[in-house]
N, C-alpha and C positions, 0 to 999 in steps of 0.2 A: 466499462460501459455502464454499468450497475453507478456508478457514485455521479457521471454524467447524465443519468436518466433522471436521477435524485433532484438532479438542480436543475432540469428543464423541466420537473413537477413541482418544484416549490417549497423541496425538501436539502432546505440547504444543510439543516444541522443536522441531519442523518448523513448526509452527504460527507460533510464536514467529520463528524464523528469515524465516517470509512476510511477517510482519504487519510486521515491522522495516526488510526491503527496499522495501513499498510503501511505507509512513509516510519513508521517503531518499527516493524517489524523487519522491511528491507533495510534500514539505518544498522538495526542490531547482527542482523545475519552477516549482513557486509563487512560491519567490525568482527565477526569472529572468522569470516572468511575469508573475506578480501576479493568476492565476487558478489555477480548478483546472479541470481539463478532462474531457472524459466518455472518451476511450481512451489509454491510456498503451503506449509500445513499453518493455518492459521489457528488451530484449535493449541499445535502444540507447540509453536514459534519457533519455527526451524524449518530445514528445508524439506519439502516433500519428495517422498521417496518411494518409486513404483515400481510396482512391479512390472508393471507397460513397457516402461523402458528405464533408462538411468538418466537422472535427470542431471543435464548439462548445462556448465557456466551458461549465459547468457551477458549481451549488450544488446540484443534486439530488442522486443515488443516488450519487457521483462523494462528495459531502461526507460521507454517511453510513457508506459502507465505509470511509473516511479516520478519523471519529471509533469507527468500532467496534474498529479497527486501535491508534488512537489511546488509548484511557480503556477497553476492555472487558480484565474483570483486572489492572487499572493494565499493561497492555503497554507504554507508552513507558517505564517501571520495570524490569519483566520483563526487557523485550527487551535495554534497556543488562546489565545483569546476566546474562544467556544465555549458558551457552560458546560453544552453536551459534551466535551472532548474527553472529561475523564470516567465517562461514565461504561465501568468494563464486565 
């Protein structure tokens, strides 16, 4: 919702900058996992882990913020191409 609000204000390259970090970070978990999962700790890149409950595989909501990340605006395009993209 957050990187969709970005580009309906006019903030592509922050936008651009979100969508590039998530799409690293589900890219990288997946190669070590071989899933995608429903909470990601993005400070520590890996999967989040609560004490709320135990966080499970996921192909739900988990796959679709990934493909909208992914193919909305051709972003995995965009984003390699972004000044802002490597700024971390």
């Amino acid at each position: 919702m957050v990187i969709k609000g970005l580009l309906n204000y006019g903030y592509r390259e922050d936008a651009l900058r979100l969508a590039g970090k998530y799409v690293e970070l589900v890219d990288k978990v997946f190669a070590e996992t071989g899933a995608l999962w429903e909470k990601y700790d993005v400070v520590k890149g890996e999967v989040a882990v609560s004490k709320e409950y135990v966080s499970p595989k996921m192909l739900g909501w988990s796959a679709g913020v990934y493909l909208f990340c992914r193919r909305r605006n051709n972003f995995a395009i965009a984003i390699r191409e972004s000044s802002c993209y490597n700024t971390r």
